[in-house]
N, C-alpha and C positions, 0 to 999 in steps of 0.2 A: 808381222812383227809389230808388236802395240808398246805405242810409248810410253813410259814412265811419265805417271803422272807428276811424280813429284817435281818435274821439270816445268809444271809449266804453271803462270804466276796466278791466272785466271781462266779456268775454265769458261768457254762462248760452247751455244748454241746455236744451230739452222737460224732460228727466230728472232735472237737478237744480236743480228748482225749489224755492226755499226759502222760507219765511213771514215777510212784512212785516215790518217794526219795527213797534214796539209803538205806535208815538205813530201812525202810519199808521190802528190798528184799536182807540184810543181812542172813537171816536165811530162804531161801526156803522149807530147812525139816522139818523145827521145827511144824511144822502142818499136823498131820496125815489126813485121808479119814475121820477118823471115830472117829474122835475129835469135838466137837464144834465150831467152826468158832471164837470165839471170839475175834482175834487180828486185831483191825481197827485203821486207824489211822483219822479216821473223825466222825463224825452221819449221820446216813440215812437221808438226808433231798436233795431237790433240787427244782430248781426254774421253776416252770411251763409256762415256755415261751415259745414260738414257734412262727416262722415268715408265719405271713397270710396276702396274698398280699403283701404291700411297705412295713409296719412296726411290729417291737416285738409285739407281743401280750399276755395279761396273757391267759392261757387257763385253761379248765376246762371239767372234766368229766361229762357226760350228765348220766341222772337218769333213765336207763333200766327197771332198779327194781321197782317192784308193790310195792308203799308204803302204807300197809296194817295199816292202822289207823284206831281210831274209825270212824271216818268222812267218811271215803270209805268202811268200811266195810257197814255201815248203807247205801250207796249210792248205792251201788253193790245190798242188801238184798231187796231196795225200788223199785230196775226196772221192771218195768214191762214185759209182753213179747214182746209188743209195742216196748218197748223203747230199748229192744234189736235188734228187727228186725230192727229198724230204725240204729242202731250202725252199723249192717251188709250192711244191706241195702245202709248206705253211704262212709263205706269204696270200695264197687264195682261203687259207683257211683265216687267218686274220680278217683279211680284206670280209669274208661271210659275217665275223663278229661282228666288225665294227658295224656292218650294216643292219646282224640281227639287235644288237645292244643301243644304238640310235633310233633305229626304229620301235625300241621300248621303251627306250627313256622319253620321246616323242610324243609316244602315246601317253604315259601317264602326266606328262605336263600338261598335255591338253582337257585331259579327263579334268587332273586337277581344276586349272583356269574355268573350265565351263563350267563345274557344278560351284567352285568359289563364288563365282560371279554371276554365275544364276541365282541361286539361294539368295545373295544379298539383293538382285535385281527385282528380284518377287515378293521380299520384304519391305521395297520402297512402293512396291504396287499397292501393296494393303495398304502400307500409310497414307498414299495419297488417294486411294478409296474412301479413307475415313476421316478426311480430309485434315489431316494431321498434318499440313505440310511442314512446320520447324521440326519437329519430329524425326520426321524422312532426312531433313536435310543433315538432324545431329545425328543419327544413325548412319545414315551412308558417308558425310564425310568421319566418322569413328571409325567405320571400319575401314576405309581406305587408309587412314592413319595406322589404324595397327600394321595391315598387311605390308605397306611402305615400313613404317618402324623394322619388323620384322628381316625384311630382304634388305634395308639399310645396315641395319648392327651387324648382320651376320658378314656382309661386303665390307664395312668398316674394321669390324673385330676380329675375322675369323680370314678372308681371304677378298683383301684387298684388290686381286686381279681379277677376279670375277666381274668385277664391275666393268659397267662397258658391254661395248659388243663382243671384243676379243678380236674380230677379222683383221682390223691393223697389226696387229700384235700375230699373227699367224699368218700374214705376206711378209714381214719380216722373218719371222722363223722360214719361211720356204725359201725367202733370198738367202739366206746364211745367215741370218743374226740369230744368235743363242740368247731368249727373251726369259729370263730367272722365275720359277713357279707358277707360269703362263700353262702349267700341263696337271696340275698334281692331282692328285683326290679329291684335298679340302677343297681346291678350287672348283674343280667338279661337282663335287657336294651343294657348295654354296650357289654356284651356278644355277643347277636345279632349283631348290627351293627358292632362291630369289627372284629368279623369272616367273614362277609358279605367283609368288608375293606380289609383286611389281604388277605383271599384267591382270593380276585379279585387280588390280586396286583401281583400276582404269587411266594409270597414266598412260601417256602418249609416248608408248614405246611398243615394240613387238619381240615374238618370243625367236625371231627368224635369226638375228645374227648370236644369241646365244646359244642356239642350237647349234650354229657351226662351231661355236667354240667348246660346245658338250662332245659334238663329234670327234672335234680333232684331240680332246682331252680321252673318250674313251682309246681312237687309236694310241696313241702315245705312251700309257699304261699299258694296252696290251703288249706294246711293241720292247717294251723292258720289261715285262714280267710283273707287273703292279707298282703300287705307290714304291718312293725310294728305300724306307724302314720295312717294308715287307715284300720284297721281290721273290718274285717264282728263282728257283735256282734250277729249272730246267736245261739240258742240255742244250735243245733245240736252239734255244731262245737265246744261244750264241752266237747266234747267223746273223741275231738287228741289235747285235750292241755296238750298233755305230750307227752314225749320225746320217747315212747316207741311204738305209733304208728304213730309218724313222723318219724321215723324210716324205719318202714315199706313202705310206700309210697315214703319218699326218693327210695328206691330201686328199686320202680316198675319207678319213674321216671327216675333213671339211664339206667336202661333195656332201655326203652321206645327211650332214647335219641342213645344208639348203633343200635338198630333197626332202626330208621330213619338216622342214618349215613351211613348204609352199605342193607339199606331195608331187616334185617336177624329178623326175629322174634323170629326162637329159638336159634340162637347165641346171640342175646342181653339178653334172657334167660340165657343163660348160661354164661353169660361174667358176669353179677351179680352175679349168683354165683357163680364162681369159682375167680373173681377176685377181686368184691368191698365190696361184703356184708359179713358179718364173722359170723352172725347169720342167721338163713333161717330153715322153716317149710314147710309143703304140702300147707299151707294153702294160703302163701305166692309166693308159686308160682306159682299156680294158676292164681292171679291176676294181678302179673306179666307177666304172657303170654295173660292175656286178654286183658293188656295194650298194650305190642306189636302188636299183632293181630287189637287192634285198629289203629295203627299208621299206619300198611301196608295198610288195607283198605282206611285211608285217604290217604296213598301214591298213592296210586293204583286208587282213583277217580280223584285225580290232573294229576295224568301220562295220564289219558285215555282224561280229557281234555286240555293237551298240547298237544297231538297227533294229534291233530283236527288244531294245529298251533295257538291257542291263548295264548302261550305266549310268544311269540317273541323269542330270539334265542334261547329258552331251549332245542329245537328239539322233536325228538320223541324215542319212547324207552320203555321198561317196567320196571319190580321191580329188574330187573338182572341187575347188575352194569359194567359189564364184563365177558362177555358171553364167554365162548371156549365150548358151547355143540359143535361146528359144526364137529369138530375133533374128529377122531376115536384114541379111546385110545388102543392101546394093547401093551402086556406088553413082552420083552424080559430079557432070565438072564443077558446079559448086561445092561441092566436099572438098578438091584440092585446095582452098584457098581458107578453111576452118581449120581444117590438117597442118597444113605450114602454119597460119598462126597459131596454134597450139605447141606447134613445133619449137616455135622464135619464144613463145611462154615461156615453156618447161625450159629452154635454156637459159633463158633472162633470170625468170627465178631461179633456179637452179645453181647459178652461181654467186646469186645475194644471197642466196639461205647458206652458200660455203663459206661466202665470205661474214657474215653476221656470226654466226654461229664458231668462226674460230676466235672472234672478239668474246663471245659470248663463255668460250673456254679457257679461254684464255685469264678471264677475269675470274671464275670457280674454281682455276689452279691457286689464283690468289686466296681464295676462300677457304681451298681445302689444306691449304699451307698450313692454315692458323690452328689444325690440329683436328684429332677423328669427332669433337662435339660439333663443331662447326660445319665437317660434313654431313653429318646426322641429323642437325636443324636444318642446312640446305635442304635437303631432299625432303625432308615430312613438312618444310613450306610450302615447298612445289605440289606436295599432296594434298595440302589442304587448297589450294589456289587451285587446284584443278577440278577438286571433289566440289567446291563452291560454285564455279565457271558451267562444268555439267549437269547440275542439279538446277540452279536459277536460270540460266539464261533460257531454259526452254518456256518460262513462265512471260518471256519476251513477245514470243510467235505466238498469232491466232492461230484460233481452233478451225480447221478445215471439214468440210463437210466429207463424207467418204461417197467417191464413185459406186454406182452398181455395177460398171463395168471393169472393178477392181478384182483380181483373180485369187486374189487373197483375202482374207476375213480382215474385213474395217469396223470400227477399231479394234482393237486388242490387248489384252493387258500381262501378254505372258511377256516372260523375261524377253523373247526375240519379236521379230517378226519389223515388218514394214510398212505399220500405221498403229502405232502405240494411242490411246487413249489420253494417257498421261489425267491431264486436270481437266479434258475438254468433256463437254458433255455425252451422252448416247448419241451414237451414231457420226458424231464429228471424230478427227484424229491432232496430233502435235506435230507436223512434220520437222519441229525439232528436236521433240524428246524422241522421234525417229533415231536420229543420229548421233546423240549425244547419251540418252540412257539405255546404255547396251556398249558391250563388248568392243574392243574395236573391229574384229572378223566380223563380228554382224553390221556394224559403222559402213565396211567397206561393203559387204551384199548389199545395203541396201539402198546404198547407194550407186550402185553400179546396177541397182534394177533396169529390167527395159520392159519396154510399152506400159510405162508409169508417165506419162507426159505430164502431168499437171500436179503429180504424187508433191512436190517441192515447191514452196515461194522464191524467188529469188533474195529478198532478206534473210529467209533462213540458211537457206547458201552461202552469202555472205559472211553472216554469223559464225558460221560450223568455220568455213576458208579461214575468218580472220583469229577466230579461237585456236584453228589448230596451228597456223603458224606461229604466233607466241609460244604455244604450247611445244612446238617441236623445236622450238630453239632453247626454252628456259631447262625441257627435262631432259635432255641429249649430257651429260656427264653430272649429274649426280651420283651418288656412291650405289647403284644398283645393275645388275643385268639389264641392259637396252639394244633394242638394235635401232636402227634406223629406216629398214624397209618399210612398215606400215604406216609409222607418222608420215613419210613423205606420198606413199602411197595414198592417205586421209588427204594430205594440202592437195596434192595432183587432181585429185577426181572433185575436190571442190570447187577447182575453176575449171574445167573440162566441163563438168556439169553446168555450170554458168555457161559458158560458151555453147553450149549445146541448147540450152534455153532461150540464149539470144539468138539463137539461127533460126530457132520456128522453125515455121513452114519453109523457109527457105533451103531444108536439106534433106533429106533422105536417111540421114544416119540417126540412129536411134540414142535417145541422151545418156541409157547410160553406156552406152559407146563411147559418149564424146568421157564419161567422167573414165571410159579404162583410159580412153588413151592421154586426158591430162595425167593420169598418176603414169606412163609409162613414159611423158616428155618428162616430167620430173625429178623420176627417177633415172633416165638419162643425163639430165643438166647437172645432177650434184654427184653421182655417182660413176658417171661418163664410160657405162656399160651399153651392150648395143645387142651382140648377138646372145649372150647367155640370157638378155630383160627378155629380147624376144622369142626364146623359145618359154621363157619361167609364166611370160604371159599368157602366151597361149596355151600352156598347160594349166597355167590359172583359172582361164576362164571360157577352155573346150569351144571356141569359133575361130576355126584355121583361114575363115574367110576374111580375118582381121589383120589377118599376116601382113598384105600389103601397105595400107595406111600405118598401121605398126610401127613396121622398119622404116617408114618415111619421117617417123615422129621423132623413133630413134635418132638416125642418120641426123636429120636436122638439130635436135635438144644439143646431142655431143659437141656438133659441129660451134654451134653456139657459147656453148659452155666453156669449150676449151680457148673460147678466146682471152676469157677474163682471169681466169683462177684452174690450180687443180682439182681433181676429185676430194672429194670430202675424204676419204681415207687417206688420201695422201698428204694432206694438211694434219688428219691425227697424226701421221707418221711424223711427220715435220715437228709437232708440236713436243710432242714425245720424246724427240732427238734420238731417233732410232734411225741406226746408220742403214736405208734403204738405199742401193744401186737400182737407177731407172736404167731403162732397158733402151734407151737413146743418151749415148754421152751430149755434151753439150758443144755443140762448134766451135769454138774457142779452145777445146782439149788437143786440137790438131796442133795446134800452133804450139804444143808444148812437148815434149820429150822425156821418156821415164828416165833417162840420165837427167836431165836437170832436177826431178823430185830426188832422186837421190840424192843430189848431190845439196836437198834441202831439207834431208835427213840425217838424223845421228848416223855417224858411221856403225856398220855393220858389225853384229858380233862372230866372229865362229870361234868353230870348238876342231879338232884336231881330231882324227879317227881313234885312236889312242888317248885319252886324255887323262891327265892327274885327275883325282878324285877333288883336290882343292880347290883347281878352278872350276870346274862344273859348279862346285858351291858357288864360290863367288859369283859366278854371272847369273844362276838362277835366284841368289838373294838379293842382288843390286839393279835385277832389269826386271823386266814385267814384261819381256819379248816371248814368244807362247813359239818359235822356232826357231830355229840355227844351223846356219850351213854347215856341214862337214868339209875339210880343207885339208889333205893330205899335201905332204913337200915331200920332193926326192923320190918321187915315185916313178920306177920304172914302166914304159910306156908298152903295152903290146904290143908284139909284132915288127919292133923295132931295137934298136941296140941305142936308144937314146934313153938318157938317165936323167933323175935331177929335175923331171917333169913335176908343176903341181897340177892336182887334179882335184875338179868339183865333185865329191864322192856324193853327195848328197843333202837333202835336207831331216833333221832330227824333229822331233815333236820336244816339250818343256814337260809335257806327261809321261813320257816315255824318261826322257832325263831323268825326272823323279821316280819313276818305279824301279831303274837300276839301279839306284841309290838305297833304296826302300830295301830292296833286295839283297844287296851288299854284294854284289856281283864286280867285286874287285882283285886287280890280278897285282901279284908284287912285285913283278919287273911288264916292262912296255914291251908286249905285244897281242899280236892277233889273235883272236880264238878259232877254235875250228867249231862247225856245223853244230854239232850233238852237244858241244857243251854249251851253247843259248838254246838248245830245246830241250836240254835236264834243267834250265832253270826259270824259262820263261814257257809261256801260252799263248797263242793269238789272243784269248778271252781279257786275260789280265791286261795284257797291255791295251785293251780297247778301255778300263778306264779310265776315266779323265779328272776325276774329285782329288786328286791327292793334291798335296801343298806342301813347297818345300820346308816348311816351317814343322811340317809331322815327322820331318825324317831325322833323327840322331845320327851325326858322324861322330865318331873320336877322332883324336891326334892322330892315331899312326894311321888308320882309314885313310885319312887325309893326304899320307905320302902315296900311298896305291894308285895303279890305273882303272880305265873302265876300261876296256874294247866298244865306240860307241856302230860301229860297221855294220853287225847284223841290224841294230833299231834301224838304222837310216833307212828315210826313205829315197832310193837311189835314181829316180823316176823324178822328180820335182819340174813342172813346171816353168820355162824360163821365153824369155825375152830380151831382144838385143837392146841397148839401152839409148840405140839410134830412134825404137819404136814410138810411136806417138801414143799419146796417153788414152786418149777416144781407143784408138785401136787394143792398147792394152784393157781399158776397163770391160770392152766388150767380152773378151777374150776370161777374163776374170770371173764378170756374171755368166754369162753361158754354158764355162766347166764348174763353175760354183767350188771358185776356190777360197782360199783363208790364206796363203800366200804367193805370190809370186817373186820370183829369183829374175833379178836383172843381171845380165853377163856382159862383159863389154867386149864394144866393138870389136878394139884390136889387140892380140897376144902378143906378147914378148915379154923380156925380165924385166922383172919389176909388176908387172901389170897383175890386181889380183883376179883372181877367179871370178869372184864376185862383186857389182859394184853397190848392191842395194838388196832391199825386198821391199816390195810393194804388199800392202796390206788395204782391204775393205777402207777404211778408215783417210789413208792417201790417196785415194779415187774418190773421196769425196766433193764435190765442187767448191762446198764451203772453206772447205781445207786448203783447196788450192790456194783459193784466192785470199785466203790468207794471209800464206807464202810468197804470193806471185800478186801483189794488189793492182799492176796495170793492167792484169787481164781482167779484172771490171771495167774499165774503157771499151775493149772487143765485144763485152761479153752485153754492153749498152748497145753498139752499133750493131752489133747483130739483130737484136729486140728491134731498135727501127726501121732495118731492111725487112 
């Protein structure tokens, strides 16, 4: 039940949470452990907004919950075994698409990006052959300008939520929050091409977290039958017009979308679960690995025909993104003390690039405020400041003589490779136009090369380290497709590789070992991932003999990281004001009671099994509560000769309200209906929409006098809790079934006492919310932080 905004004077946010009045935190003792909560200085109420894409948006809770009504009960009871196989049967036929349709749109982003950016990379070759270097440098930052330009206007003008990675915005959608045109086509559209834009242009982003969110946009559509204006009206495609197995396939399309970013089948497995889904069965994931499994095999038919050279500069290569099998791994006890300090690194950084970098967002909200020209300059600055950073600073580093005992052709002037020529003479190389002109996938090969011991200066390491971390904190929320995996990947393996160069002789493990596993402390400390980094890695980079030091880097970065700040996604979420439930209440929830949040709420509305047609108007046009309890009186009790009973009949949906309405399903005198006449007027299909608004429905006058019967909608099953329960216990209880309402009932019966004493919604399990409501539980909620 979400409150009416018009109640409340000034809408707050997570982020700018401010400190009580004084007269509030006059008396910090006066409230024992084991007292009642009851001193607030407000009501539990708050405004459900949250910024999706360019602007506020109202948001809302999506419907998990089986709403067991007559109507579904009889639709459930009527299936056949037909019509169930067919249910099964097309949830794995979905789950195939999403993975054959990710694994094409995967493919051609990459095709895209590599001949983009090769052509323009082999253009700057010639000019600085012919030693035209301002030239080069007005050509290549020109075209990163356009292609930026490009994936900017279409994010700015066309589908504002494209922008970004998306992954925040779809752990949201899997906790329960309904994120407004986070799914559609255009979004989709624009996704594509702007990642295509973006990453050709060589800014410091990767194409990995918009693939997840291409993923989960292609499930999404399938799963309603296409865009909103052009839906399949398929029968079938009756079984996912609810929110509880769009759901589901949202996740196999996230999966689906990591798997084809990093070709890892069961890292994208495991990156769904452990980082975006918050609900998840056997059954579930299954089909998610059948979806990834799909995408590699279409990976894995386009790799075998670009090998063959038809497709222009994609080159050749397999499902391995960054091979170091060739390197013999062994291990000395001096390795364990490189390993933790890389460890104690990725976490140190890890949580100053979370914490910088939400300063840093925080201040481009202020910029993107001032309207879509001012995001459009943002982002083609960052372009030009990068294209300029790339292009000169390799003119910094000497020219290096090339090894004979290099395995590779030194120097070189094709668009890839791992000792670029750049401006140096015959036979010398640039080991920073190494890393800096080329791709970022070619950035990280080749720098993750092994038995290159001497391939790098240490200034030039520095340089790349200190360029890319500006670099990953100024382009992280400009108006384009970004993710986050590859820049932090570039900063990790830039001190890993440092640190591997200052060991020398002093270790066994080969450097660029040391740079996988600073990008996997790194990725650790800002992202505070553990088992899905470790398997994504080692399918990254095919050496299972890495696994141990690995998890030790893991284990360690997290441990670190989580001392200072959250995860970087959880900070966008934060930022965003997107009502996420964590999956640990907070200690201080104990000491409170869902009867006292009631009873820091507007009183409850219900509606009556039987209702006037007038009141259901009234409260669906004066409240903004999205359900309502059903409250029968006088009702006789089963089984008994006792009368005069009321009973909790159920809880109603505000969609359901308005489609009886819609329908004009009104009766002239007060009573019940039977069975057959709500299934001559209603459908299970119909009532799963949710787009109506009471504002589309026309009553007249006499309508007005008429009843509904609201009995059959109800759903007679709802969810409840004694209001003795503690609130930790409830919220748990809440995420877990992934519900949109809970029914408080109270403790004790008798006359007078109602049925119901509250409902708890997403929104009043928020912490912020609470303590709103309840401001001494910020004193607890301190002394807990210092225990």
């Amino acid at each position: 039940m979400e409150e009416d905004s018009s109640q409340l004077a000034k809408p707050e946010t997570p982020h700018n949470m401010e400190a009580e009045p004084e007269e509030e935190e006059r008396d910090p003792e006066s409230n024992s452990l084991r007292e009642p909560l009851l001193k607030r200085n407000r009501t539990l109420s708050s405004t459900p907004l949250a910024l999706v894409g360019a602007k506020v948006s109202h948001i809302e809770s999506l419907d998990y919950e089986i709403n067991e009504n007559d109507l579904f009960k009889h639709d459930w009871r009527s299936r056949t075994k037909v019509q169930v196989l067919q249910y099964i049967f097309l949830k794995w036929s979905l789950a195939f698409l999403v993975g054959l349709l990710t694994g094409l749109i995967a493919t051609l982003i990459n095709l895209a990006i590599e001949n983009i950016a090769g052509y323009k990379l082999l253009a700057i070759v010639s000019f600085i052959e012919e030693g035209r270097y301002i030239s080069g440098l007005l050509f290549f930052t020109g075209v990163n300008f356009v292609l930026t330009f490009v994936a900017a206007v279409l994010c700015v003008c066309f589908a504002p939520t494209a922008a970004g990675p998306g992954i925040p915005e779809i752990k949201a959608y899997l906790n329960g929050v309904d994120t407004p045109n986070m799914f559609g086509a255009t979004t989709l559209l624009v996704k594509i091409v702007g990642s295509i834009g973006a990453v050709s242009a060589g800014l410091d982003l990767g194409k990995e977290g918009p693939l997840v969110h291409i993923g989960s946009c292609i499930a999404s559509l399938l799963g309603q039958g296409g865009p909103d204006n052009y839906r399949l009206e398929w029968h079938w495609l009756r079984y996912f017009n609810n929110d509880r197995d769009r759901r589901d396939i949202i996740t196999c399309g996230s999966s689906s979308g990591v798997c084809a970013a990093f070709r890892a089948p069961v890292g994208g497995v495991l990156f769904a679960l452990e980082e975006v889904a918050t609900w998840w069965r056997s059954a579930l994931l299954w089909r998610t690995f059948f979806s990834t499994a799909v995408v590699v095999v279409v990976l894995r038919a386009f790799i075998e025909i670009c090998n063959s050279g038809k497709c222009g500069l994609f080159g050749t290569g397999g499902l391995i993104m960054f091979d170091v099998s060739d390197v013999k791994v062994s291990y000395h006890p001096m390795d364990v003390i490189p390993v933790i300090i890389i460890g104690i690194i990725g976490g140190l950084l890890g949580s100053l690039y979370n914490h910088v970098l939400h300063k840093v967002l925080r201040l481009y909200n202020l910029i993107n405020q001032k309207g879509k020209l001012h995001k459009l300059l943002l982002a083609l600055a960052v372009s030009l400041f990068t294209s300029v950073c790339q292009y000169c600073l390799p003119f910094l580093a000497q020219c290096r003589a090339c090894d004979p005992s290099f395995s590779e052709t030194c120097p070189t002037n094709d668009r890839s490779g791992n000792f670029k020529q750049f401006n140096c003479p015959d036979g010398y190389y640039n080991d920073l136009a190494t890393l800096l002109l080329t791709t970022n996938d070619d950035a990280v090969r080749n720098i993750f090369s092994t038995n290159t011991f001497s391939e790098f200066q240490p200034t030039s390491l520095l340089i790349f380290f200190a360029l890319y971390c500006i670099l990953g904190l100024i382009t992280f929320g400009i108006a384009v497709p970004s993710g986050l995996f590859l820049p932090i990947i570039l900063m990790g393996s830039g001190y890993g590789r440092l640190l591997g160069l200052a060991m020398g002789s002093y270790t066994n493990l080969d450097q660029g070992l040391y740079a996988v596993l600073g990008a996997a402390s790194l990725m650790a400390g800002s992202m505070r991932m553990t088992v899905s980094l470790c398997v994504i890695f080692l399918e990254l980079t095919n050496n299972l003999l890495l696994l141990p030091i690995t998890m030790i880097v893991l284990l360690i970065a997290k441990t670190v990281g989580d001392c200072f700040n959250p995860s970087i996604y959880e900070i966008i979420l934060e930022l965003k004001g997107l009502p996420f439930l964590e999956a640990n209440p907070e200690p201080w929830m104990r000491n409170l009671t869902v009867g006292e949040l009631a009873d820091a709420k507007q009183p409850v509305v219900t509606l009556c099994g039987v209702e006037k047609v007038s009141r259901i108007v009234d409260v669906l046009k004066n409240t903004t509560h999205n359900a309502f309890p059903i409250v029968d009186q006088g009702v006789l009790v089963p089984g008994t000769v006792a009368t005069g009973a009321t009973e909790l009949h159920g809880l109603i949906l505000r969609a359901l309200l308005v489609q009886a309405l819609k329908k004009k399903w009104f009766l002239p005198e007060k009573r019940r209906t039977e069975e057959w006449e709500v299934r001559e007027k209603f459908n299970w299909v119909e009532l799963a929409e949710r787009n109506l608004k009471i504002e589309q429905v026309a009553v007249t006058r006499d309508e007005m006098e008429m009843y509904v019967d609201l009995h059959p909608l109800t759903n007679t099953t709802p969810y409840t809790v004694v209001e003795s329960m503690s609130v930790a216990k409830a919220m748990v209880l809440f995420r877990q079934v992934g519900l949109r309402h809970l029914l408080i009932v109270p403790k004790y019966q008798g006359a007078g006492v109602p049925p119901v004493v509250g409902i708890l919604t997403r929104q009043d399990l928020r912490a912020y919310n609470i303590l709103q409501a309840f401001p001494h539980l910020a004193r607890y909620k301190g002394e807990e932080k210092d225990h």
